[in-house]
C-alpha positions as CSV (number, residue, x, y, z in Angstrom):
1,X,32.2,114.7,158.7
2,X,30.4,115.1,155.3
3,X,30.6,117.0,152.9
4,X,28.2,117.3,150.2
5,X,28.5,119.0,147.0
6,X,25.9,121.2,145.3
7,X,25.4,118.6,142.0
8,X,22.0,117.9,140.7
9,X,19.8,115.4,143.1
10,X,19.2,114.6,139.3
11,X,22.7,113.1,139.1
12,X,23.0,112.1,142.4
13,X,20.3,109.5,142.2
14,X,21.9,108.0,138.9
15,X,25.2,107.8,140.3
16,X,23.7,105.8,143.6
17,X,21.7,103.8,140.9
18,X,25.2,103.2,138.8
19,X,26.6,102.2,141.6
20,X,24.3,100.0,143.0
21,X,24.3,98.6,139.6
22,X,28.3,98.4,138.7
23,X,29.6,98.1,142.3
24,X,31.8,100.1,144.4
25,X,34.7,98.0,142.4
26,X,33.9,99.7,139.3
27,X,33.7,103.0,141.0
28,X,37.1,102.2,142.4
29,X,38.3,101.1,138.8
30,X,36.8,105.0,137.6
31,X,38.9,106.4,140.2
32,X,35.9,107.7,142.4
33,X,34.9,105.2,144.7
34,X,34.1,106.6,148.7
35,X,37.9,105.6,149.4
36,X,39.4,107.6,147.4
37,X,37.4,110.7,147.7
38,X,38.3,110.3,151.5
39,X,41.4,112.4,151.7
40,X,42.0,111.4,154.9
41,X,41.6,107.1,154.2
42,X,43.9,108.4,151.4
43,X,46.8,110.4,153.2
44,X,47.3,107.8,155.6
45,X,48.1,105.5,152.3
46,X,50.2,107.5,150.3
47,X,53.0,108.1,153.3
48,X,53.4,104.8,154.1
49,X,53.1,102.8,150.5
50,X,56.2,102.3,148.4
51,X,54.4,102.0,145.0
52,X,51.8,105.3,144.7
53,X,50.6,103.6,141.4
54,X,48.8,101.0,143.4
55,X,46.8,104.1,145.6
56,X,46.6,106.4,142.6
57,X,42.9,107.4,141.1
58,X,45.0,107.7,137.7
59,X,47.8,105.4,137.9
60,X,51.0,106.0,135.2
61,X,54.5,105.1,134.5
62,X,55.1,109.5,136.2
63,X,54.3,108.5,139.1
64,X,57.8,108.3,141.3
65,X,57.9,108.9,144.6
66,X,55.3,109.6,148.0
67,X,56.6,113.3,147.8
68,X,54.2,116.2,149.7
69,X,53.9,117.7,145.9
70,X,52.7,114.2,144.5
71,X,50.2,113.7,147.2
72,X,48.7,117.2,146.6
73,X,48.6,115.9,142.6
74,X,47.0,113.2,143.6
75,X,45.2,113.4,146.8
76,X,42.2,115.7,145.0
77,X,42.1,113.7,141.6
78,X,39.1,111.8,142.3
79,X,37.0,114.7,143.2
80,X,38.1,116.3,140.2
81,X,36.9,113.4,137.9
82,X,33.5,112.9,140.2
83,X,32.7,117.0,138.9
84,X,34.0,115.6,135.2
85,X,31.6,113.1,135.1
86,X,29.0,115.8,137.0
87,X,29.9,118.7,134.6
88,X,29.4,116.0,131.6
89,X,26.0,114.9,132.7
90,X,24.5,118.3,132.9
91,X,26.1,119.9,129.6
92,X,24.2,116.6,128.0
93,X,20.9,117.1,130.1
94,X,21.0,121.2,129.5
95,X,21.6,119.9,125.7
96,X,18.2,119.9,123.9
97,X,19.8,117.6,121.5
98,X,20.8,114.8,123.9
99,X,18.5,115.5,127.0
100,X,18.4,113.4,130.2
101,X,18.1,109.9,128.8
102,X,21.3,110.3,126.3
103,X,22.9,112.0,129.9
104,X,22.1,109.4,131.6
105,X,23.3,106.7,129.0
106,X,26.4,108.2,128.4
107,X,27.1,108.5,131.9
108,X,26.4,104.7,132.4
109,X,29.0,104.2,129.5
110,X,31.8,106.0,131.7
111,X,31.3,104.3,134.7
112,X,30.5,100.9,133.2
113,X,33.9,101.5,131.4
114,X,32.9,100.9,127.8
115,X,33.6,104.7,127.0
116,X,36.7,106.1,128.2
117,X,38.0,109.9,128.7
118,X,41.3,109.9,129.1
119,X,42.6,111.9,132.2
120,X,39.2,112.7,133.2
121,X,41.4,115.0,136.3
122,X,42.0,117.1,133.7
123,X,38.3,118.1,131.9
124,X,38.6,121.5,132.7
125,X,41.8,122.0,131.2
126,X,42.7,122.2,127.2
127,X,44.6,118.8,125.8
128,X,47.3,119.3,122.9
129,X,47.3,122.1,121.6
130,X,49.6,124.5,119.1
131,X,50.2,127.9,119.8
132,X,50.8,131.0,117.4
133,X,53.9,132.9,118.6
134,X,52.4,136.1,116.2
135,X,50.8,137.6,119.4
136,X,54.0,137.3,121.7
137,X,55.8,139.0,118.8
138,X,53.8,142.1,118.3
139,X,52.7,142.5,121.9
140,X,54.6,140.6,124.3
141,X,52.7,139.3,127.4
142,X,50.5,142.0,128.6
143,X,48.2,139.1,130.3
144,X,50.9,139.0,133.1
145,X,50.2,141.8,135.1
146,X,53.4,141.8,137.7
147,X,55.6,142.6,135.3
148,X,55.4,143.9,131.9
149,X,57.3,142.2,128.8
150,X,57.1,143.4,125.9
151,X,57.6,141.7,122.3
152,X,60.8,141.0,121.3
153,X,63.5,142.6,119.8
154,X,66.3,140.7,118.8
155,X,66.9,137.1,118.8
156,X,67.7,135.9,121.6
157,X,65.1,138.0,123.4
158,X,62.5,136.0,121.4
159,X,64.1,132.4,122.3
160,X,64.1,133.7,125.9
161,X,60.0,134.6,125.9
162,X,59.4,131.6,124.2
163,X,60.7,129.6,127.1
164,X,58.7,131.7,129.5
165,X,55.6,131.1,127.3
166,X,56.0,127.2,127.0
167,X,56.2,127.4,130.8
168,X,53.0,129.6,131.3
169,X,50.7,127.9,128.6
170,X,52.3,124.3,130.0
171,X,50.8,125.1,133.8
172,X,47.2,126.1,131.9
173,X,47.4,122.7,129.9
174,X,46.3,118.9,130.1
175,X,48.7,117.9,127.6
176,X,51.6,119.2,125.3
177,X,52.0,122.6,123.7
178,X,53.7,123.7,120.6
179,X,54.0,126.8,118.7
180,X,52.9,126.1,114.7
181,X,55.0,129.4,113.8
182,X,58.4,129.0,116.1
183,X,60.9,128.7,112.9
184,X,59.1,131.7,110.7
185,X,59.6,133.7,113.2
186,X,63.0,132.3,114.6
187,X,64.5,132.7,110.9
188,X,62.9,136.8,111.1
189,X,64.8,137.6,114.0
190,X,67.8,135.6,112.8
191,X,68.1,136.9,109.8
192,X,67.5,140.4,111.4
193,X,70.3,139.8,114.1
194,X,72.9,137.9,112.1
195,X,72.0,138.8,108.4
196,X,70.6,136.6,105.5
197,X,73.3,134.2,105.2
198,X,73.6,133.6,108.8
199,X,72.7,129.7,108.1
200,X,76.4,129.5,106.7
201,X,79.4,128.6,108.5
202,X,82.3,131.8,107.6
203,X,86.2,131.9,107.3
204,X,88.8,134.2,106.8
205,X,91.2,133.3,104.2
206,X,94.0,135.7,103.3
207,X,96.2,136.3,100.3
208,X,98.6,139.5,99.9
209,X,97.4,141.0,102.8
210,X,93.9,141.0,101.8
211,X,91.2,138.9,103.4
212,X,88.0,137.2,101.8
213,X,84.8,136.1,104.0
214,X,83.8,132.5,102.6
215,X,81.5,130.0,103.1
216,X,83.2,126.7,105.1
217,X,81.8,124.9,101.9
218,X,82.3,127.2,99.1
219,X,84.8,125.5,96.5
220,X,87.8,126.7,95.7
221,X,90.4,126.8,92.6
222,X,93.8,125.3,93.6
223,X,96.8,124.3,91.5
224,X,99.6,122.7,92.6
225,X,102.7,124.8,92.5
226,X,105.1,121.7,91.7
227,X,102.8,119.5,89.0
228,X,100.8,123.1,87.9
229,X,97.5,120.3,88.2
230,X,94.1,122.3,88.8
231,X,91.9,120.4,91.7
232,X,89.1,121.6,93.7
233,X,88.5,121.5,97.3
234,X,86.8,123.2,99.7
235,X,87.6,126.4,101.8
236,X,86.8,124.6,105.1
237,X,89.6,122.0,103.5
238,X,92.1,124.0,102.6
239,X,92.6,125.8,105.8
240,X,92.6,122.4,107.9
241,X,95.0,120.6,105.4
242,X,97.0,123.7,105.1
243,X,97.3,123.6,101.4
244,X,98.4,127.4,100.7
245,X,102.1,126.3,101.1
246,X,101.6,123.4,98.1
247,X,98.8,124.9,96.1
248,X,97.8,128.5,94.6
249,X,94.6,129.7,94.9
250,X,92.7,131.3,92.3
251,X,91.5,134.6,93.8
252,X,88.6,134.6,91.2
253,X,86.7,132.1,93.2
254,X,87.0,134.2,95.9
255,X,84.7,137.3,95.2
């Protein structure tokens, strides 16, 4: 059986002349020779080979295993870059700038190879890209319709919807996502949750019954109740060395 697709005769008669020109070996090498647009030539490859690289349209060091959920990533990736190359063509033809000759040229320099577009599988998705988190924060996700999410409240609430937002935007995506604004806001809700200092490290020291908060790294005052010699250490040291049976601490540096 075959199956045409609707593409311009336009392009249809360069690609036959491309190929006629190139041969079906440089078709194969652009991932869209009539092999490997035959799912069927293809399936009964991918069960039986031990190296999917050597079958794949777009072959790379992610490709593991002859899994059902590689071969459906893989078995429709050669159609997908024969309507790249199609959707190309005819944005350059419609293009009063470039026309039909500069379409035609540039498609010639894809399939001969001397211009490459990296995972052309991909051309209707988005590459790299870096996210805002500003509109998570002050509305949530009101694109996904099952269930409603607003924006965040507290701290954790925000680290939470960022994971579920690198996961959504990473499914719409060619390549990697990031979010330009993560530690601004990160630091908001931190501070909000934990208070301004909530960077530093806190212990409890206590002298006559009363107790000071202080930083891990805060120096303190000691002197040494035998020689009466004045050093300085930290608080972090003076609780793991315990020095308040040796030394006196000078409650000044304390407040």
């Amino acid at each position: 059986m075959i199956i045409h697709q609707s593409f311009d005769q336009r392009f249809v008669l360069k690609m036959s002349e491309l190929r006629d020109t190139y041969g079906e070996e440089m078709f194969k090498l652009c991932g869209i020779s009539a092999e490997q647009l035959d799912i069927n030539r293809f399936a009964k490859k991918f069960f039986i080979t031990d190296t999917v690289t050597d079958i794949s349209s777009d072959p790379n060091a992610n490709l593991q295993d002859n899994s059902t959920y590689t071969f459906e990533c893989e078995s429709n990736k050669s159609i997908h870059k024969l309507n790249a190359y199609y959707l190309l063509w005819k944005k350059l033809t419609d293009d009063s700038s470039y026309g039909i000759k500069r379409a035609n040229k540039i498609l010639e320099l894809c399939i001969s190879c001397a211009l490459k577009i990296h995972d052309l599988h991909y051309f209707l998705k988005p590459y790299c890209y870096a996210f805002s988190t500003e509109q998570m924060v002050t509305k949530g996700f009101p694109f996904i319709k099952k269930v409603k999410i607003g924006p965040p409240k507290h701290f954790s609430s925000f680290v939470n919807l960022v994971i579920q937002l690198t996961s959504y935007v990473s499914n719409q995506m060619a390549g990697a996502c990031s979010f330009s604004d993560l530690f601004v806001y990160m630091d908001y809700f931190a501070r909000k949750d934990f208070g301004e200092n909530y960077l530093d490290d806190y212990i409890i020291i206590k002298i006559k019954n009363k107790e000071y908060k202080i930083s891990e790294t805060k120096k303190l005052k000691i002197m040494n109740i035998q020689s009466k010699d004045v050093s300085f250490v930290t608080s972090r040291e003076f609780i793991d060395k315990n020095l308040k049976n040796e030394y006196l601490l000078d409650e000044d540096w304390l407040k």
